[in-house]
Each structure stands twice: as structure tokens, then as C-alpha cells.
C-alpha angles and dihedrals in degrees: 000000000000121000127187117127121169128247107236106194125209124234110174107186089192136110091222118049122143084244112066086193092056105055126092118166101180111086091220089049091048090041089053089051098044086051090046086055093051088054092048096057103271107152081204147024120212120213129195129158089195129062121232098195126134107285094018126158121228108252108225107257088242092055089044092050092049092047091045114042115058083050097051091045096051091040095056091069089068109046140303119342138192135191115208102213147142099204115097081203096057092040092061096035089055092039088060083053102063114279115133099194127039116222105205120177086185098053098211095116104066087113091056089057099048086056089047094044096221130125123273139205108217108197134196111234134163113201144357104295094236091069107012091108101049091077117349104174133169136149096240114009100190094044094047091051094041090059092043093055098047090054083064104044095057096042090049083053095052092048088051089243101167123195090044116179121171115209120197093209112248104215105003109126096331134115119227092271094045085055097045088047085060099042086051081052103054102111089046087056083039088059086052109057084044096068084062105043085252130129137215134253125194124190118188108145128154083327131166098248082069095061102084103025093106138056093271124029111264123213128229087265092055092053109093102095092046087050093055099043086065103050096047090059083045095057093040086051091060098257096157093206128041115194110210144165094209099060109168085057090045088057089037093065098037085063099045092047090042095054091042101058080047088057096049091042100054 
């Protein structure tokens, strides 16, 4: 079995974030972390001037713009960056600067990637994120994402959008069952974004669903093992990205899992 999925770090340049230790809203603090995740081992670093947490409240495009693209354009000189937006302003704004995959939780700018010719992230949401965890509710999670994604990701083949990755949005707009029922279901969605020459990216870090998976609620600073459990199933179950906030343990374990599987299979 080969193993080799990518390290995907986070740079929030908000004021507002779930993560207090990942924020960093001045440009030359979030410029000073991105570059930290690249030494590290990220493959790439993630970049987003608006939070997309639970109860968040939409950033004007001219302030996202402002937090974003001196960042972005600093950080490209060092390896592969992203911008997690929903603007399809701010995507090609960022993507002049200097990003070379667009990171998109409202799936609604896979044709600006395909313009652009840079890779693309499609995600799974219900809902606005001000408002997807009052209710999410749906008759078969894991078979109504999966549908949603594929969609995607043909269309996103047909357009030549290479690299492709499918996310079945941890958290957005999904109860904690909703969200393990996806985790169970990586390598179908693996199989999946196969067919159409796509990846998978998982994102479960230091989010809400690990909060009560143990005997006492954990808060976003006691989630690390619990971040790291589940990528490792990610990464075993064939998920080709990870997206964390703790990025030196994240590479930690991809090269402990990668040269375990080398040592069972010599």
C-alpha cells in the first residue's frame, strides 16, 4: 500500500478564528508562520482572511483582500500556497499574487479555476456558516455528500482543473454523527475522486465534533490527539491532503505511517 499524502498548513489572517494559536492578523506575523509550515515539512500553506466557523460573520471583499494579499504574495516565494475563500474576487486577486490552488468551502468557484488553471479544493457545506450548525439535517449523510462531490469532481475534469481534491466538509453543517459517518466513509469518497483523477482532502482539526468524544468535553486546546487520530485514519484510508493547524505532528505522523507500511511491506 502507498502512502504519500500532503500536509496542507493553516494561516488564518482574522481576528476571529476557532483557534486562538492559529490566528495571526498582522501580514508580517502570518507571513512569519506560513514560512514556519513550509520549514516544517507542509507541502502547502493555506491562506484565508475570513473565518468560516460556526456563527461567523461574512468580511467585507476589500478588508479580505487587505488581510490576504501581501501574505500570499510574500509566502509564494517559498512553496505552494492556497487561499481558502469564497469570493471569487479574493480567489483571482490572490491567485495574481502568487497562489497556485483555491481553496473554496462554498464550492461555487470551480470555473474560475479552471480560467485560472490552478488547482482547486471543491467542499461539501450545508448551509451559511453563520447559521450550518443550528439544524443540519439530511436522510443519508455520507450518500448525499458523496453525490455532491462527484458532481464536482466531473465537472472539475471536464473543465482540466488539475490538482483536483473533494472535501466532505468536516463540520459544515453536520452533527457529530453526520461528521464520523464521513470520516468511516473516506476510502468510498477516495474511490470517488479516483474515477476522476481527483484526491481527497480531510480537514478535521481542533474541530467541534472532538469535543465530546471523550468522557469529559475537551476544549479546542485539548484537541490534538483527537486531531491527529483522525488523520491518521484519514491518511491510512487513502485521503491524499490533510488540513491542520498542528503541522510539525501532522508531518510527524505522515512519516511515521509512511515508513511503517515500508517496513511491513519489505
Amino acid at each position: 500500500m502507498a502512502l504519500s499524502p500532503h500536509v496542507m498548513g493553516i494561516v488564518n489572517v482574522t481576528p476571529d478564528s476557532f483557534f486562538a494559536a492559529a490566528r495571526t492578523e498582522a501580514a508580517d506575523a502570518a507571513t512569519s508562520r506560513g514560512r514556519e509550515l513550509f520549514e516544517v515539512g507542509c507541502d502547502v500553506v493555506d491562506v484565508g482572511g475570513e473565518s468560516t466557523r460556526p456563527g461567523a460573520e461574512d468580511v467585507d471583499v476589500h478588508e479580505e483582500l487587505a488581510r490576504i494579499l501581501p501574505v500570499v504574495a510574500e509566502l509564494a516565494a517559498y512553496g505552494t500556497v492556497s487561499v481558502d475563500t469564497k469570493k471569487e474576487a479574493v480567489a483571482r486577486a490572490a491567485v495574481a499574487a502568487g497562489a497556485t490552488i483555491i481553496n473554496d468551502v462554498s464550492s461555487t468557484l470551480l470555473h474560475v479555476a479552471g480560467e485560472l488553471e490552478v488547482g482547486y479544493v471543491a467542499m461539501h457545506a450545508q448551509g451559511e456558516p453563520k447559521t450550518m450548525q443550528v439544524s443540519p439535517t439530511y436522510e443519508n449523510v455520507v450518500d448525499e455528500v458523496t453525490a455532491f462531490l462527484e458532481d464536482l469532481a466531473a465537472r472539475g475534469r471536464d473543465l482540466g482543473v488539475r490538482p483536483l481534491w473533494i472535501d466532505p466538509g468536516i463540520g459544515f453543517g453536520k452533527t457529530v454523527a453526520h461528521n464520523l459517518a464521513l470520516l468511516a466513509s473516506t476510502r468510498r469518497l477516495v474511490d470517488v475522486a479516483e474515477r476522476y483523477d481527483a484526491g481527497v482532502l480531510v480537514g478535521t482539526s481542533r474541530k467541534r465534533f472532538l469535543e465530546n468524544l471523550g468522557e469529559h468535553p475537551l476544549s479546542v486546546d485539548e484537541r490534538l490527539e483527537g486531531s491527529i487520530a483522525t488523520e491518521a485514519w484519514a491518511m491510512l484510508e487513502g485521503a491524499s491532503m490533510v488540513r491542520v493547524h498542528d503541522a510539525q505532528a501532522a508531518v510527524q505522523l505522515r512519516e511515521l505511517l509512511v515508513r511503517s507500511l515500508e517496513d511491513v511491506s519489505s
